[in-house]
DRENZARO-333229 format. One line per field, with one value per atom (N, C-alpha, C): residue number from 1; x, y, z; atom name; residue in three letters. Coordinates in pm, whole numbers. Layout:
REM residues N
num: (NUM, ...)
c1: (X, ...)
c2: (Y, ...)
c3: (Z, ...)
atome: (CA, ...)
residu: (Ala, ...)
***
This chain:
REM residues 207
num: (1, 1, 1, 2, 2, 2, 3, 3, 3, 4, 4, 4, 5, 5, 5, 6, 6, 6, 7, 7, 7, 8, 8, 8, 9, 9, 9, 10, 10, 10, 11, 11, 11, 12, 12, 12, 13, 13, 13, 14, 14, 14, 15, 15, 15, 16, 16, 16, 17, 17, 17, 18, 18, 18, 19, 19, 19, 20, 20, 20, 21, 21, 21, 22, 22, 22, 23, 23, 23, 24, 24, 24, 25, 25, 25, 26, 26, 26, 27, 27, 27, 28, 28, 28, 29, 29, 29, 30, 30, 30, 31, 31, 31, 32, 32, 32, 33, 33, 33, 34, 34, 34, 35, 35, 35, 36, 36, 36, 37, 37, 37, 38, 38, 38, 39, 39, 39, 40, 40, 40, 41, 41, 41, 42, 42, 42, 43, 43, 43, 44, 44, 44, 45, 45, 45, 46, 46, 46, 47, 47, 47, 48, 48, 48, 49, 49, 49, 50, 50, 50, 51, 51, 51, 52, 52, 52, 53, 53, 53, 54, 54, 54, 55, 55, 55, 56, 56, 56, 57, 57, 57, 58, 58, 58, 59, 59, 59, 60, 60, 60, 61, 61, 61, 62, 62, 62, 63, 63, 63, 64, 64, 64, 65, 65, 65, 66, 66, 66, 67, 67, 67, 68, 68, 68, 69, 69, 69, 70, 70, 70, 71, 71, 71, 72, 72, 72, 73, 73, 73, 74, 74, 74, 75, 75, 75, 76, 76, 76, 77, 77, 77, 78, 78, 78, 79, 79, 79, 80, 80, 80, 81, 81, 81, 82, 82, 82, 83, 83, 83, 84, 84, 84, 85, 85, 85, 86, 86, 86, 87, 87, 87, 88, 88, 88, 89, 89, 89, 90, 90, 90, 91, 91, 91, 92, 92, 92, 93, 93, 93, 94, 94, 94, 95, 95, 95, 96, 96, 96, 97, 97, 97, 98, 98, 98, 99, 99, 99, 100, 100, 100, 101, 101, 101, 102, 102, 102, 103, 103, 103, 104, 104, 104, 105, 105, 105, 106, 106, 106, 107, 107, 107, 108, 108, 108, 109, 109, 109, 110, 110, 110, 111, 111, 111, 112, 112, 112, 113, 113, 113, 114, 114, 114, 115, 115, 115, 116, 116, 116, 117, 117, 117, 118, 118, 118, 119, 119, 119, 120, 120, 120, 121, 121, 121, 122, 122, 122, 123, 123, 123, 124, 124, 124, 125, 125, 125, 126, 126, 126, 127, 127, 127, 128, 128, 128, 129, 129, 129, 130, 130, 130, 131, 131, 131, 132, 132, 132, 133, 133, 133, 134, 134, 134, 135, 135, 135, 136, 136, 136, 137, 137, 137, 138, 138, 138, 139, 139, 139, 140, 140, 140, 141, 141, 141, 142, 142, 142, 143, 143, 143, 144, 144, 144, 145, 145, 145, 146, 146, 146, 147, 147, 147, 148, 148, 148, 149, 149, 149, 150, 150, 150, 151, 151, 151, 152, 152, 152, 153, 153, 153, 154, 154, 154, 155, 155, 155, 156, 156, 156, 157, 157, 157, 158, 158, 158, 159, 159, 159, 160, 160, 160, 161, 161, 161, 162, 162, 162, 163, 163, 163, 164, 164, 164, 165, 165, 165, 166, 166, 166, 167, 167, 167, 168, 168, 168, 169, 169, 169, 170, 170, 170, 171, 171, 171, 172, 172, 172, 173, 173, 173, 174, 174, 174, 175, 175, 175, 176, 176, 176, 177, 177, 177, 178, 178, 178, 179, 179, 179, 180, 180, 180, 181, 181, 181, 182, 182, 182, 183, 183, 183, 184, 184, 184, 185, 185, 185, 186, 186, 186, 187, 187, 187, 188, 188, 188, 189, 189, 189, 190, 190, 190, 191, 191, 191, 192, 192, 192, 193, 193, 193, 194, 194, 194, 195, 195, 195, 196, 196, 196, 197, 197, 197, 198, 198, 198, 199, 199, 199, 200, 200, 200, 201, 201, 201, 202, 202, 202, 203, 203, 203, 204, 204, 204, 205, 205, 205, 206, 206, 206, 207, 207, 207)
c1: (-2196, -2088, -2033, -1994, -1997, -1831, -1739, -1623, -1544, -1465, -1321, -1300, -1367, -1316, -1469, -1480, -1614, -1583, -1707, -1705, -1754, -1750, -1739, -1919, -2017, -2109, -2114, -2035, -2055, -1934, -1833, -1724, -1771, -1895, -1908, -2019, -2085, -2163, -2059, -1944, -1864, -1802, -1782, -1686, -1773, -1904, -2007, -2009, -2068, -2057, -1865, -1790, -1654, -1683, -1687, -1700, -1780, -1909, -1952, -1918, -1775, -1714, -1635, -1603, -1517, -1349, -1350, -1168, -1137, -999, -882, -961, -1086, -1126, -1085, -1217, -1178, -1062, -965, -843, -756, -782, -734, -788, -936, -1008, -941, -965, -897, -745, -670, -549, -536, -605, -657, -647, -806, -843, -796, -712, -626, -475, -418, -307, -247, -347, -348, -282, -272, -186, -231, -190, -246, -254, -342, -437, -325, -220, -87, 22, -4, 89, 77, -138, -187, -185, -212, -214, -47, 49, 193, 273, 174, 159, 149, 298, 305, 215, 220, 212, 270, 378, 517, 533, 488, 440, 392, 313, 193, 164, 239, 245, 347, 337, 464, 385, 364, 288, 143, 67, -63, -56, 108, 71, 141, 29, 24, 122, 221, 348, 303, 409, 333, 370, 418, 385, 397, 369, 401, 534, 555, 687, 659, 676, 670, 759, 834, 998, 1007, 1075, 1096, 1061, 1115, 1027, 875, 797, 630, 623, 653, 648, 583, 525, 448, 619, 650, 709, 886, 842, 1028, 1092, 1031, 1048, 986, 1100, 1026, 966, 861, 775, 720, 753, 687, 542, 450, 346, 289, 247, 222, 80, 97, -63, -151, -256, -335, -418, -499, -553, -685, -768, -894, -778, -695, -637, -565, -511, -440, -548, -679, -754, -814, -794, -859, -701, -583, -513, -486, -501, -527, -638, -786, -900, -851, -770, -743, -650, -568, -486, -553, -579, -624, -781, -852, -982, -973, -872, -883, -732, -615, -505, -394, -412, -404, -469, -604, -631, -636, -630, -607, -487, -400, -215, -147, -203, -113, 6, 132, 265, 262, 381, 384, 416, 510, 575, 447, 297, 190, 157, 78, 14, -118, -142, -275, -356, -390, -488, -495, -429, -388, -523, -593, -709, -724, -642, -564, -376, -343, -208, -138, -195, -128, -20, -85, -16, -10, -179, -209, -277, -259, -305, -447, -525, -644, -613, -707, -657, -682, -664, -673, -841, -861, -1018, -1083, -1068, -1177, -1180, -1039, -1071, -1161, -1155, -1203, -1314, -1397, -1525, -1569, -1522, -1594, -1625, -1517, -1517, -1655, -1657, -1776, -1917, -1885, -2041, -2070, -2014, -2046, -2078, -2033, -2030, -2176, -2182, -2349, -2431, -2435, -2515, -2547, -2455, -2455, -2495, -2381, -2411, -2460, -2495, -2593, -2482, -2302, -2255, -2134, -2065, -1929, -1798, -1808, -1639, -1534, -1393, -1264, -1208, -1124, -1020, -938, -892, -783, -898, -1006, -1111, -1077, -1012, -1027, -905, -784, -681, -667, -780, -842, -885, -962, -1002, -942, -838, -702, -629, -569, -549, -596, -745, -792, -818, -867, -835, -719, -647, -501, -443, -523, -481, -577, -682, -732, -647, -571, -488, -322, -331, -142, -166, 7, 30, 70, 77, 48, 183, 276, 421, 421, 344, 332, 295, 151, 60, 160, 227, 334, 422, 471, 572, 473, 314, 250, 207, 232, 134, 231, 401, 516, 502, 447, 457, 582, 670, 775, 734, 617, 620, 482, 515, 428, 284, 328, 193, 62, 142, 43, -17, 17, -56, -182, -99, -218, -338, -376, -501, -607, -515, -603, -653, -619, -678, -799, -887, -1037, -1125, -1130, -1199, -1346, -1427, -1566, -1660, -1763, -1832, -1863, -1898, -1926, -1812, -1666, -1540, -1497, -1524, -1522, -1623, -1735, -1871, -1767, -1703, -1671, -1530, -1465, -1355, -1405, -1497, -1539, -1578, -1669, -1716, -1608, -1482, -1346, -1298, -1333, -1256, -1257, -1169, -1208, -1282, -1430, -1514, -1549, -1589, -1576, -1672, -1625, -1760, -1882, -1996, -2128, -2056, -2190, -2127, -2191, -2254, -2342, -2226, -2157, -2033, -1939, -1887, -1802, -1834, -1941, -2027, -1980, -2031, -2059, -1899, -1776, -1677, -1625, -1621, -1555, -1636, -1756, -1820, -1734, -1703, -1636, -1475, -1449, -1292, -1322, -1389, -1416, -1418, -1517, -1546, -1402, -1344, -1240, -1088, -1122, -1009, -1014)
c2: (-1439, -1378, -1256, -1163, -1045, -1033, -949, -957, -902, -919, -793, -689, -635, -508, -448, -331, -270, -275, -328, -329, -214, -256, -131, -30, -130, -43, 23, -29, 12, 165, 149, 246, 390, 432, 580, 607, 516, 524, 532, 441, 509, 619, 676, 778, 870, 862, 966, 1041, 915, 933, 902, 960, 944, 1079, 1182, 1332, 1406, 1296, 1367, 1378, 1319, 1269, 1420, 1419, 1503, 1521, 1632, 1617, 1570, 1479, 1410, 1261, 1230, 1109, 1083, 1173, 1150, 1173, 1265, 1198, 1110, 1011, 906, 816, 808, 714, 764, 845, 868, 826, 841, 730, 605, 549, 411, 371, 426, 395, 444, 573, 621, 548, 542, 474, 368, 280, 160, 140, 278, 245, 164, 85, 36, 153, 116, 202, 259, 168, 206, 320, 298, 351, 478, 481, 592, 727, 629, 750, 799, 743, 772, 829, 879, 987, 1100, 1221, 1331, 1431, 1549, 1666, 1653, 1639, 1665, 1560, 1424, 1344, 1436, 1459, 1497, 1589, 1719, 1850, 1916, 2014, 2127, 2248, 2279, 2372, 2440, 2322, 2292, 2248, 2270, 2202, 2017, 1987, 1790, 1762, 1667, 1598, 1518, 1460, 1367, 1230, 1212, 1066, 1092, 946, 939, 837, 886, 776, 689, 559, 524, 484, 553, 469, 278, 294, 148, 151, 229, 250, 283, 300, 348, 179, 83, -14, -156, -229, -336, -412, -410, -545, -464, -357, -269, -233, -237, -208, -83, 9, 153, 145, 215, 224, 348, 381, 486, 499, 573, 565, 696, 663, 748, 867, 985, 1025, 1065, 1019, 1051, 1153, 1211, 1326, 1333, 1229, 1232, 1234, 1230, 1162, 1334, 1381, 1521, 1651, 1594, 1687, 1668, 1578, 1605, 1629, 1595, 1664, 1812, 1868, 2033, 2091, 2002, 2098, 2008, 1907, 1911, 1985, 2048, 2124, 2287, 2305, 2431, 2470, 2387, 2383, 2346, 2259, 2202, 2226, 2172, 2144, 2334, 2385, 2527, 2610, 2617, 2691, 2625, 2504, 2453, 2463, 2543, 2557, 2477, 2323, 2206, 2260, 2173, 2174, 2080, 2082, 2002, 1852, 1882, 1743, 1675, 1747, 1636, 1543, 1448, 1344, 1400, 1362, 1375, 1379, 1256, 1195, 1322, 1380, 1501, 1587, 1615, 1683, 1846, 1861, 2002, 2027, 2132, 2135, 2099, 2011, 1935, 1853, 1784, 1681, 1568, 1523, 1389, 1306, 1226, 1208, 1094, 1091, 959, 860, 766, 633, 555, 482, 332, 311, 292, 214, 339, 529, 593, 601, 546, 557, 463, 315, 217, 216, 264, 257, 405, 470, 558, 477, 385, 303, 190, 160, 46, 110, 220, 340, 325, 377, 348, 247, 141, 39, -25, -29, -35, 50, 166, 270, 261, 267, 329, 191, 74, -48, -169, -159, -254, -394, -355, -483, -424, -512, -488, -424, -332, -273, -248, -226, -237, -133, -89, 2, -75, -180, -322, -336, -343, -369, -250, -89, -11, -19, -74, -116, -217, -331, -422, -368, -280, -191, -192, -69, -30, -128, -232, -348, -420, -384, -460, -444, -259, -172, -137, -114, -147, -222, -366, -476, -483, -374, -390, -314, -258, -151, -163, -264, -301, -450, -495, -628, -629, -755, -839, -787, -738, -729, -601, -469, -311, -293, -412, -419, -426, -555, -607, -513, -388, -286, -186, -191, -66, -78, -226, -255, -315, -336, -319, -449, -589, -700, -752, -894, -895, -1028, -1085, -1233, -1198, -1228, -1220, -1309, -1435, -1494, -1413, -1320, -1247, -1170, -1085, -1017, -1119, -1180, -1318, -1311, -1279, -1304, -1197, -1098, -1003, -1010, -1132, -1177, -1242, -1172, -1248, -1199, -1215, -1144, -1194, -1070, -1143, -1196, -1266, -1321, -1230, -1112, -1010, -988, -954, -990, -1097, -1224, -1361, -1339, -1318, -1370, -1229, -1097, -1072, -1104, -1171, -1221, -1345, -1426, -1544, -1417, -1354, -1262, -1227, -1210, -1120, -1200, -1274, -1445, -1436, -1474, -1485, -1562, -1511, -1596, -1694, -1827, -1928, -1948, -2027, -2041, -2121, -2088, -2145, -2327, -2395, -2540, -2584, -2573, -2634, -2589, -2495, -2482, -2594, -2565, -2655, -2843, -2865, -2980, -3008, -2902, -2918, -2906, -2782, -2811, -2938, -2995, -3137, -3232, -3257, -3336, -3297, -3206, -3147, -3193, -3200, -3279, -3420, -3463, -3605, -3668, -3611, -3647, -3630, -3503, -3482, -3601, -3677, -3731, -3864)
c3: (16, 95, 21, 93, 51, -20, -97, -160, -8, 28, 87, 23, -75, -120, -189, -231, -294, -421, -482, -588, -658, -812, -882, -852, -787, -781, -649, -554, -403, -379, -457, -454, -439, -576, -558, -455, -340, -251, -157, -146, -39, -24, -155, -168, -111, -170, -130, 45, 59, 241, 264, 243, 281, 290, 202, 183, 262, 334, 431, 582, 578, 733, 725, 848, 863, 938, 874, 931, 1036, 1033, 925, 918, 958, 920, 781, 709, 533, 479, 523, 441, 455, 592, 628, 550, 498, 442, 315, 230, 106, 84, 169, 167, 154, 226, 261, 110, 24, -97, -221, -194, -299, -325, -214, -222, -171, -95, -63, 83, 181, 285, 402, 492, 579, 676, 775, 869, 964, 1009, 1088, 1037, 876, 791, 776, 764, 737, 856, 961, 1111, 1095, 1105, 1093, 979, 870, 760, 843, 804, 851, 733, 758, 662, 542, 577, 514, 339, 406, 326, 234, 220, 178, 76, 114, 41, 99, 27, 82, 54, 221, 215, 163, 117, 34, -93, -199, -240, -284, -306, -270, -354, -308, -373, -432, -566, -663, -601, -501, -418, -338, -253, -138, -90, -6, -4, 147, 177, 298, 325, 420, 449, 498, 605, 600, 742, 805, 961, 951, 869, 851, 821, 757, 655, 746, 785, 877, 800, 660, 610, 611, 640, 623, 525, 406, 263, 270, 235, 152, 31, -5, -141, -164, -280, -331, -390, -398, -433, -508, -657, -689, -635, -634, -619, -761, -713, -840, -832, -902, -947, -809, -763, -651, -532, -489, -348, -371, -504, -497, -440, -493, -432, -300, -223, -106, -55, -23, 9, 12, -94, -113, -28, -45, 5, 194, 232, 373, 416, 359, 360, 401, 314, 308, 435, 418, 485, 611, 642, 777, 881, 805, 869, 878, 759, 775, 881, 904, 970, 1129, 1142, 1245, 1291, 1238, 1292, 1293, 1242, 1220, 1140, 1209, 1107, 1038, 925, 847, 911, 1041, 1130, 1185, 1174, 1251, 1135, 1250, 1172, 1088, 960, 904, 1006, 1105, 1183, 1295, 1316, 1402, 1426, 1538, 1526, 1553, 1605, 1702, 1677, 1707, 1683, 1772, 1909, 2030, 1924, 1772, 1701, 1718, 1793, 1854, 1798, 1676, 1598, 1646, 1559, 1645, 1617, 1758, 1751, 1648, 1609, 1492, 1493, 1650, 1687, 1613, 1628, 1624, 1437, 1383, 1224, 1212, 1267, 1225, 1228, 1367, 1414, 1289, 1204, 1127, 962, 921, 823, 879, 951, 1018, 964, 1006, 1026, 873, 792, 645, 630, 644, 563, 645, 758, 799, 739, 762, 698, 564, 458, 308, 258, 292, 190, 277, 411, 465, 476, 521, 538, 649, 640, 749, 677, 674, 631, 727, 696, 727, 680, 728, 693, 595, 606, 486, 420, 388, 278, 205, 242, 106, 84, 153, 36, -49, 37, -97, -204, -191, -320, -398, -318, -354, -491, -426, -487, -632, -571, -694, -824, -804, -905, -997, -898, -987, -1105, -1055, -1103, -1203, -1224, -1400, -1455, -1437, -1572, -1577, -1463, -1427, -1405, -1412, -1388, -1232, -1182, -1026, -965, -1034, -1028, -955, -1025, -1009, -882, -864, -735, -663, -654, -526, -489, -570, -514, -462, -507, -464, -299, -308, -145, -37, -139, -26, 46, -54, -33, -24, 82, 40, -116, -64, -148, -250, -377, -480, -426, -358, -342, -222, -182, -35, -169, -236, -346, -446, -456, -538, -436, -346, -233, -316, -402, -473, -631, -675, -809, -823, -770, -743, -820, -964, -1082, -1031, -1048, -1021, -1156, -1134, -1241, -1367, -1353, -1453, -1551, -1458, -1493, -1629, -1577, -1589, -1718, -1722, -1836, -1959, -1889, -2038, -2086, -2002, -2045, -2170, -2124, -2211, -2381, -2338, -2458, -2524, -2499, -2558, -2620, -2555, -2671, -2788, -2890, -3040, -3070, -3154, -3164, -3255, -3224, -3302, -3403, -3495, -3644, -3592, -3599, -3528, -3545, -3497, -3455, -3610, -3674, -3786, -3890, -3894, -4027, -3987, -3839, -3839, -3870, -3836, -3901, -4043, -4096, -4270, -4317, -4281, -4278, -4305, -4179, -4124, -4283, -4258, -4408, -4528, -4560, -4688, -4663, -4589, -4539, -4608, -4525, -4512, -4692, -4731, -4850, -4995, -4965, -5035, -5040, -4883, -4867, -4962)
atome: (N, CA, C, N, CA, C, N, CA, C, N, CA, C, N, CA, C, N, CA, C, N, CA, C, N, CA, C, N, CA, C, N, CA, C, N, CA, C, N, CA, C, N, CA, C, N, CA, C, N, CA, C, N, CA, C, N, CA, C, N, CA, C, N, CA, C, N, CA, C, N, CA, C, N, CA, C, N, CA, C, N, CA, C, N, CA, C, N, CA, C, N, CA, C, N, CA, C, N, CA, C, N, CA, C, N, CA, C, N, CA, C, N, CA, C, N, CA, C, N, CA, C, N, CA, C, N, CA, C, N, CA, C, N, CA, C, N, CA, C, N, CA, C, N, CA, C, N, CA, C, N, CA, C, N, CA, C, N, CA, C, N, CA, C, N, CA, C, N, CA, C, N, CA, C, N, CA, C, N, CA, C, N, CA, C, N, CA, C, N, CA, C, N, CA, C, N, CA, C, N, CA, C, N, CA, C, N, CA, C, N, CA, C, N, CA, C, N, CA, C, N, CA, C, N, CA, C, N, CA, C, N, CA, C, N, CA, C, N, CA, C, N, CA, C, N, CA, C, N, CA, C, N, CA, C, N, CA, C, N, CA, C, N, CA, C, N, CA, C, N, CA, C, N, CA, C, N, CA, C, N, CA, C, N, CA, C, N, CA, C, N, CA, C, N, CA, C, N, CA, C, N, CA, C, N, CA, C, N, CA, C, N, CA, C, N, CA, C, N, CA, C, N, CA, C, N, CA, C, N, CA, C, N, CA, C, N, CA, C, N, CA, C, N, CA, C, N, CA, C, N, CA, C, N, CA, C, N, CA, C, N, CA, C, N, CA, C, N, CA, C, N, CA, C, N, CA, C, N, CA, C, N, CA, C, N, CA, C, N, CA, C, N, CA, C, N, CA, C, N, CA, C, N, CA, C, N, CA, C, N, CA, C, N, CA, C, N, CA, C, N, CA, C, N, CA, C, N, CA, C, N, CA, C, N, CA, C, N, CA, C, N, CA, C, N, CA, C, N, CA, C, N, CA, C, N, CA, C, N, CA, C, N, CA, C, N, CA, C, N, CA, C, N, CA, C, N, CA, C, N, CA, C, N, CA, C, N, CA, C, N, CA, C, N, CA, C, N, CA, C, N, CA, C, N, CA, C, N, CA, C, N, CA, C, N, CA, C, N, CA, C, N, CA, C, N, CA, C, N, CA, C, N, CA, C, N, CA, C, N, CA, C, N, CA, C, N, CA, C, N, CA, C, N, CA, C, N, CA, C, N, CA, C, N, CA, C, N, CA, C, N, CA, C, N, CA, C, N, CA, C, N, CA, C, N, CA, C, N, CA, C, N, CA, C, N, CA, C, N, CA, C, N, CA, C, N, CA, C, N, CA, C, N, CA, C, N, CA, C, N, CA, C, N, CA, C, N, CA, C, N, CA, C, N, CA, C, N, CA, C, N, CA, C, N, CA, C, N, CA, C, N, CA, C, N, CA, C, N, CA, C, N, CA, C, N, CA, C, N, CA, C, N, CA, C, N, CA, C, N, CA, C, N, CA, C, N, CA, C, N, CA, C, N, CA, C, N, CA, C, N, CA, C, N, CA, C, N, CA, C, N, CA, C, N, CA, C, N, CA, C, N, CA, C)
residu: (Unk, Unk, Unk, Unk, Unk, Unk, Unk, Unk, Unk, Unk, Unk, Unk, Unk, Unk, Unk, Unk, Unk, Unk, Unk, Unk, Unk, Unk, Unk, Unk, Unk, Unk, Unk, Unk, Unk, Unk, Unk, Unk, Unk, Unk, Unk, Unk, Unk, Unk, Unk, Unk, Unk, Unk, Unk, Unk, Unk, Unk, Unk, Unk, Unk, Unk, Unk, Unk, Unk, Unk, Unk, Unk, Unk, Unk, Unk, Unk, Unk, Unk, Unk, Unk, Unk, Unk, Unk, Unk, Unk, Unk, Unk, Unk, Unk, Unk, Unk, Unk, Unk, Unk, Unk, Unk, Unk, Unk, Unk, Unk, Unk, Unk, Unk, Unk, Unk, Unk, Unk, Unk, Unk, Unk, Unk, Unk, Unk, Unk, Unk, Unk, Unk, Unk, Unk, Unk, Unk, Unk, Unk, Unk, Unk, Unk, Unk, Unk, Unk, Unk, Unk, Unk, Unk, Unk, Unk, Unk, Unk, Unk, Unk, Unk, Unk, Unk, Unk, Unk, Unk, Unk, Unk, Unk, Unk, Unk, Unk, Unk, Unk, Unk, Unk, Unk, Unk, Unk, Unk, Unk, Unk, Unk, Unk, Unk, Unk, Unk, Unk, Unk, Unk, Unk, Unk, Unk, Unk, Unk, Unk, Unk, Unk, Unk, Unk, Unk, Unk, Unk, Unk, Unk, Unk, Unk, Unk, Unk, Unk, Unk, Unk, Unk, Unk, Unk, Unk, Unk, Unk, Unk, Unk, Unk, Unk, Unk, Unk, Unk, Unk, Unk, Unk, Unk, Unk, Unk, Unk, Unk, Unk, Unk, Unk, Unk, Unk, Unk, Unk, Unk, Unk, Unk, Unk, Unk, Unk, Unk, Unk, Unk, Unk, Unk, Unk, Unk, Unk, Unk, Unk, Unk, Unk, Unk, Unk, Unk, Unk, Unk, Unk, Unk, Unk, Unk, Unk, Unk, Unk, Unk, Unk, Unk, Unk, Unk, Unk, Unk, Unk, Unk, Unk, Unk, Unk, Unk, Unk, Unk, Unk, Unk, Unk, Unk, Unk, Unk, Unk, Unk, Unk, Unk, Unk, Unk, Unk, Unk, Unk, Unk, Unk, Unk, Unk, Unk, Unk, Unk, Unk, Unk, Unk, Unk, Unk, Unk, Unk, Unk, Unk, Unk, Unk, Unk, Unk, Unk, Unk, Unk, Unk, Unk, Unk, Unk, Unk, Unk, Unk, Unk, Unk, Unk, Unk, Unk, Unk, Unk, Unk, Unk, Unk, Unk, Unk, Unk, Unk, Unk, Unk, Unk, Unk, Unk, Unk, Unk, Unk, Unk, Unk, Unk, Unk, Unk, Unk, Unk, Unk, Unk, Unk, Unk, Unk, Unk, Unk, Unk, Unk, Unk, Unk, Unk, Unk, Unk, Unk, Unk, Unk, Unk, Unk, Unk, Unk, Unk, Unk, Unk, Unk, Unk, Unk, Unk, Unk, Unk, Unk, Unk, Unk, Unk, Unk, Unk, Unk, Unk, Unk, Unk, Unk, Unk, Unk, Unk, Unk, Unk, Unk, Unk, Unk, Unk, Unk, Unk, Unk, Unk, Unk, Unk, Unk, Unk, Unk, Unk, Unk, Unk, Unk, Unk, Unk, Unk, Unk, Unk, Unk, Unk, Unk, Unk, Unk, Unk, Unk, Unk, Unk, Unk, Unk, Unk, Unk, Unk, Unk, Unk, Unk, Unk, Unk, Unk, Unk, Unk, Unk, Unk, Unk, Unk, Unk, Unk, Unk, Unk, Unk, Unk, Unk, Unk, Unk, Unk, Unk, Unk, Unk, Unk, Unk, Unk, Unk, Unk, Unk, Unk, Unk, Unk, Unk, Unk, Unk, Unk, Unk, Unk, Unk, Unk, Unk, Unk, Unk, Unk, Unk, Unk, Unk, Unk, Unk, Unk, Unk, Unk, Unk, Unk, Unk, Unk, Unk, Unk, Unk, Unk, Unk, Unk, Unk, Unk, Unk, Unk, Unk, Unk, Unk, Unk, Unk, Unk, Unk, Unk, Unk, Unk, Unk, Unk, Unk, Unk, Unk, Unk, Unk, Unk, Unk, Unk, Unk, Unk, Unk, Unk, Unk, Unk, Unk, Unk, Unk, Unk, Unk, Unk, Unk, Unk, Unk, Unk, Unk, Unk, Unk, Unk, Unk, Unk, Unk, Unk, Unk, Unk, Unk, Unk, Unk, Unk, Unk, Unk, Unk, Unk, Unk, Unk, Unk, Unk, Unk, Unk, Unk, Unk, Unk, Unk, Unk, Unk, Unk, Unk, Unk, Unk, Unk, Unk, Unk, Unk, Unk, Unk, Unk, Unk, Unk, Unk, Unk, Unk, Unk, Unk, Unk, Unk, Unk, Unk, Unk, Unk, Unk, Unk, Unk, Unk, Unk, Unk, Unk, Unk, Unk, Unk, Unk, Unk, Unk, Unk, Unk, Unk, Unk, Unk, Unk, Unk, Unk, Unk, Unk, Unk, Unk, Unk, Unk, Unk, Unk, Unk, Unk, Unk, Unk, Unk, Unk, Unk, Unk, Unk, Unk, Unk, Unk, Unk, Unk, Unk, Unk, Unk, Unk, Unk, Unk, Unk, Unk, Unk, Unk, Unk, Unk, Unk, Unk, Unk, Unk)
***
């Protein structure tokens, strides 16, 4: 059975074919996986969010009206999610006359952003195509999620993904076996079993 989220070898095959989609698909998908937003959250991402004027703000903020749970959260941006904002900015949403008040998802300067189904059905296409399984739009904030949670604690996650209950975040502590076999390796390692043998004899005898 396959994970809910890409793993560390499937990630730069998606990213790959993410770059070959085109505008505002991929920077809906780059949200998704850069900053963990849900797909509702992501279409209802203005400009404005975003940048000022091309250039990309160092977060994002989702109020409490964007929020599925009603909690505002801030989110940092990082250095891959700063650059496709800039080159969507500049390449696509600039010369397309979009304002800052449209949606990312926005295809024209009508400011009509696309539906949910036409992001979803482009996340599907990959994930048939590139890695031969079923992907989701919530599978790249699984990502999202999971990544995180190698370089931060469960606590950071839960404000990044605007959980109200620590245990809905716990659904994302699913270390995989590779994970697991070098956690055992990190262990402090023990004296072969034949010292500890001969050890224990040298006890024994002294007592």
């Amino acid at each position: 059975m396959h994970p809910r989220y890409l793993s560390d070898l499937e990630l730069p095959t998606f990213v790959l074919w993410m770059h070959k989609e085109k505008q505002p698909v991929r920077l809906c998908m780059a949200l998704m996986l850069y900053c963990g937003t849900r797909l509702s959250e992501t279409v209802n991402t203005c400009w404005a969010d975003l940048t000022h004027f091309g250039t990309p703000n160092t977060a994002l903020v989702i109020d409490k009206d964007m929020s599925k749970t009603g909690r505002l959260r801030t989110i940092p941006i990082g250095h891959a999610l700063e650059q496709e904002i800039r080159d969507a900015w500049l390449n696509w949403a600039d010369p397309k006359a979009l304002h800052l008040i449209h949606s990312i998802a926005a295809r024209s300067n009508s400011g009509i952003p696309m539906s949910n189904r036409q992001i979803e059905r482009r996340v599907e296409y990959i994930g048939k195509t590139a890695l031969g399984r079923r992907l989701t739009p919530h599978m790249l904030r699984h990502t999202f999620a999971t990544r995180l949670l190698k370089v931060t604690n469960i606590r950071a996650v839960q404000d990044m993904l605007g959980h109200q209950r620590l245990t809905t975040t716990q659904i994302y502590t699913h270390p995989d076996q590779e994970q697991l076999r070098q956690a055992i390796l990190d262990l402090d390692p023990l004296p072969p079993a034949a010292k500890l043998d001969d050890d224990n004899t040298k006890r024994l005898k002294h007592r």
